[in-house]
Z-matrix of the N, CA and C atoms (Angstrom, degrees):
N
C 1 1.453
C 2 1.522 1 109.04
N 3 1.566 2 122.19 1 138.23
C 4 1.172 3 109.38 2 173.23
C 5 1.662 4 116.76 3 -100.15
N 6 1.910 5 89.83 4 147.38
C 7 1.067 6 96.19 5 -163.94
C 8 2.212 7 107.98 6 -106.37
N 9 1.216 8 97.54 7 129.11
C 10 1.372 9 106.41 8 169.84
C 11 1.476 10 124.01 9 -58.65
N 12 1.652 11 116.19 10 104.28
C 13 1.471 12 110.58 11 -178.22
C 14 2.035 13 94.58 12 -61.81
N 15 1.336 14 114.06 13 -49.04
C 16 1.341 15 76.57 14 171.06
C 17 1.780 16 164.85 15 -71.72
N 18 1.170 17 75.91 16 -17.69
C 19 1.821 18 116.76 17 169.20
C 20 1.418 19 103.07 18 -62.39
N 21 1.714 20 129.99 19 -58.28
C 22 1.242 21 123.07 20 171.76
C 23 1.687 22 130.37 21 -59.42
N 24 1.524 23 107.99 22 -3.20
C 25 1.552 24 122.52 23 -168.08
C 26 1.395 25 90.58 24 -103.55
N 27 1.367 26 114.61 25 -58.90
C 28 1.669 27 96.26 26 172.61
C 29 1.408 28 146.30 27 -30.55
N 30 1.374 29 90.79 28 -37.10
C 31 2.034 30 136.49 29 -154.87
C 32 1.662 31 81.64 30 -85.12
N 33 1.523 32 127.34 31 -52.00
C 34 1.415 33 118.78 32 -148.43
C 35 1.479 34 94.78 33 -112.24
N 36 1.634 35 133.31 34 7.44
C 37 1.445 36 142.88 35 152.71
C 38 1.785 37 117.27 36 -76.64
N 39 1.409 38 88.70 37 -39.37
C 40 1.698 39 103.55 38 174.50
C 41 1.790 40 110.98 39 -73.34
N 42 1.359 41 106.24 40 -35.55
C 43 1.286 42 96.03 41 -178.44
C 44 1.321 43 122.68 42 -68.29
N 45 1.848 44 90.58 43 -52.28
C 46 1.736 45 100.17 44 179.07
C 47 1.536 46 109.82 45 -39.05
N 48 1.696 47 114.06 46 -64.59
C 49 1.478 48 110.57 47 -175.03
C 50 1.281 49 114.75 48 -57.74
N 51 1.133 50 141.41 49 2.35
C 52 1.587 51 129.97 50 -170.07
C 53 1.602 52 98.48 51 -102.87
N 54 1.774 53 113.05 52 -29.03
C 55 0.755 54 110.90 53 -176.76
C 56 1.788 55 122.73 54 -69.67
N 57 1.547 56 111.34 55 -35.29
C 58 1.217 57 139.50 56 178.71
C 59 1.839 58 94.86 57 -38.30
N 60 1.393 59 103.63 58 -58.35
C 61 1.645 60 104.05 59 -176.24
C 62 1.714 61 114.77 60 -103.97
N 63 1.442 62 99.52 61 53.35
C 64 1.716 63 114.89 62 175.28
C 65 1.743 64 108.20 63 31.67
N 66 1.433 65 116.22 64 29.83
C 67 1.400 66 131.70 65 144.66
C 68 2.081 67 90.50 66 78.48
N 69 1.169 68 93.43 67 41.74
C 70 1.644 69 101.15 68 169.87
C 71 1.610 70 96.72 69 -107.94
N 72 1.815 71 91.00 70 140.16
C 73 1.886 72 100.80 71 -153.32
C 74 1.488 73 88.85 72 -77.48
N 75 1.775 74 112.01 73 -28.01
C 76 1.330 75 108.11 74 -150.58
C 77 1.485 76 119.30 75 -82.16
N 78 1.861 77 107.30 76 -19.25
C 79 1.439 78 113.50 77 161.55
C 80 1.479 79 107.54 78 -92.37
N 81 0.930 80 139.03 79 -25.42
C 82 1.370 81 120.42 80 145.94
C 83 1.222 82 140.14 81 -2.57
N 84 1.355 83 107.24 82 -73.34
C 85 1.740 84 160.98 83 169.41
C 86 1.562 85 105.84 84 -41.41
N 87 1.866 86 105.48 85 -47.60
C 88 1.453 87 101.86 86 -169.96
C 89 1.205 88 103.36 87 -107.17
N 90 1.426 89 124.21 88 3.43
C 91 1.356 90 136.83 89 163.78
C 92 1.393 91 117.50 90 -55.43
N 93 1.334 92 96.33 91 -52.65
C 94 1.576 93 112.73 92 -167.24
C 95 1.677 94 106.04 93 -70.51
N 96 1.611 95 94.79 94 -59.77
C 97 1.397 96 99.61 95 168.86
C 98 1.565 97 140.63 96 -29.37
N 99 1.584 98 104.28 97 -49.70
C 100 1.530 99 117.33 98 152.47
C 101 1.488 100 113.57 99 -37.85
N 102 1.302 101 103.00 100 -80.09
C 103 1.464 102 127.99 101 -174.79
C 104 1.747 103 101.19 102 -27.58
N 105 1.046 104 114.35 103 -53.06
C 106 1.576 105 135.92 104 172.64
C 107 1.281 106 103.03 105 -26.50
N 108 1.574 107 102.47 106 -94.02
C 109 1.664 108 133.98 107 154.96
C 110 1.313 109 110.59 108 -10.19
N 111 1.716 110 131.34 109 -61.95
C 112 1.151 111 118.21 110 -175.36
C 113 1.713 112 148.14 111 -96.66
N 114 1.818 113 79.03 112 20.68
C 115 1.755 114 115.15 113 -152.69
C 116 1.545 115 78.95 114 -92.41
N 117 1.877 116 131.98 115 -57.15
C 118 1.275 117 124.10 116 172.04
C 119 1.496 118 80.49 117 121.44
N 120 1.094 119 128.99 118 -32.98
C 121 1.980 120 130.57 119 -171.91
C 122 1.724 121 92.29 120 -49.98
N 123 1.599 122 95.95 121 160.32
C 124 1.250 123 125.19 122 170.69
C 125 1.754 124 120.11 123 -87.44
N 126 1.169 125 133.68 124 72.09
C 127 1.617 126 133.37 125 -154.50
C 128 1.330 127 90.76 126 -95.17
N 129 1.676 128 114.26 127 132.35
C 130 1.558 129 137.03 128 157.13
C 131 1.598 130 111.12 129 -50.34
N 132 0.685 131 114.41 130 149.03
C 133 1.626 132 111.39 131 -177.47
C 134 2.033 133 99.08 132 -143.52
N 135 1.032 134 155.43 133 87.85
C 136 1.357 135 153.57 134 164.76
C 137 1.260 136 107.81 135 -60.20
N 138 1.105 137 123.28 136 133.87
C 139 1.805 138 145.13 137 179.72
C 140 2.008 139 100.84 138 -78.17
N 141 1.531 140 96.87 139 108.80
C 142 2.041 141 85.41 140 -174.94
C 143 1.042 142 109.30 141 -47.87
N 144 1.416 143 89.03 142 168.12
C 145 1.432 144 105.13 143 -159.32
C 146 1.964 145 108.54 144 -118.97
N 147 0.890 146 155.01 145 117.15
C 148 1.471 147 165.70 146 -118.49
C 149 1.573 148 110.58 147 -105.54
N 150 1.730 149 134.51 148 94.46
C 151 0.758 150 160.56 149 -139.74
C 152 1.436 151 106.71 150 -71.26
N 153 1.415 152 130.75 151 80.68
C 154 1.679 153 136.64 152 -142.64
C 155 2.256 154 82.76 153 -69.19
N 156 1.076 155 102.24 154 142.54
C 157 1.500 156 125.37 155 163.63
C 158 1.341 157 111.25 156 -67.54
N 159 1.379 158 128.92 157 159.13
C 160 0.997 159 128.77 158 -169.91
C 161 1.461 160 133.24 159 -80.04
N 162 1.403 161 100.11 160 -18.78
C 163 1.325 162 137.24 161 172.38
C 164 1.953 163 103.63 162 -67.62
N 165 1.371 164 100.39 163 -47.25
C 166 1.484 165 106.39 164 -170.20
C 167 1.541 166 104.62 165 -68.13
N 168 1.443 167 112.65 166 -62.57
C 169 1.675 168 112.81 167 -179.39
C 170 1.418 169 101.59 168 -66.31
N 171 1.397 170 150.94 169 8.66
C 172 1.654 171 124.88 170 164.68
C 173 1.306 172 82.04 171 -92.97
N 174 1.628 173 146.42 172 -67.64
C 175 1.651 174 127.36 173 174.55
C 176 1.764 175 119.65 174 -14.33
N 177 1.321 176 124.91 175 -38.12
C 178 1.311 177 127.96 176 -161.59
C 179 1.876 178 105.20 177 -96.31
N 180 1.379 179 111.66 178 -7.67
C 181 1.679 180 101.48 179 -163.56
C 182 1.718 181 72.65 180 -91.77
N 183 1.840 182 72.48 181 172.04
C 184 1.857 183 91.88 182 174.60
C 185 1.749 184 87.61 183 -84.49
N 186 1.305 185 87.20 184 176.47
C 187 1.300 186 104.95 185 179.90
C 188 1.706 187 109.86 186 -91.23
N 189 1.381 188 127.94 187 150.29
C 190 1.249 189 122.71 188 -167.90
C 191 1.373 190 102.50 189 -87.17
N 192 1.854 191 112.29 190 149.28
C 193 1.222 192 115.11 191 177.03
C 194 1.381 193 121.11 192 -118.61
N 195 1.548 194 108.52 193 119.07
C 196 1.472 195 120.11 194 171.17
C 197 1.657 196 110.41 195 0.80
């Protein structure tokens, strides 16, 4: 399989930092967030979004055609 020298730098940037906060998502989370904050950039942020039931998305498909 080929392997991405950059794909593997990501992989071993993500680890190190996860490791930094004993791999808790939630300081992680406010890690990054800072980091965000002190970069000065403009970051998108989307409001979640509400997990449609199963009932709701078979209402939304088209209907199948013969």
């Amino acid at each position: 399989m080929f392997e991405d020298p950059i794909v593997e730098e990501i992989r071993r940037k993500r680890k190190t930092h996860a490791a930094r906060f004993g791999n808790d998502l939630s300081a992680i989370s406010d890690d990054i967030r800072r980091l965000e904050e002190q970069s000065g950039r403009d970051y998108v942020n989307f409001p979640p979004r509400r997990v449609r039931d199963e009932d709701d998305s078979a209402e939304s498909r088209p209907a199948a055609t013969p």
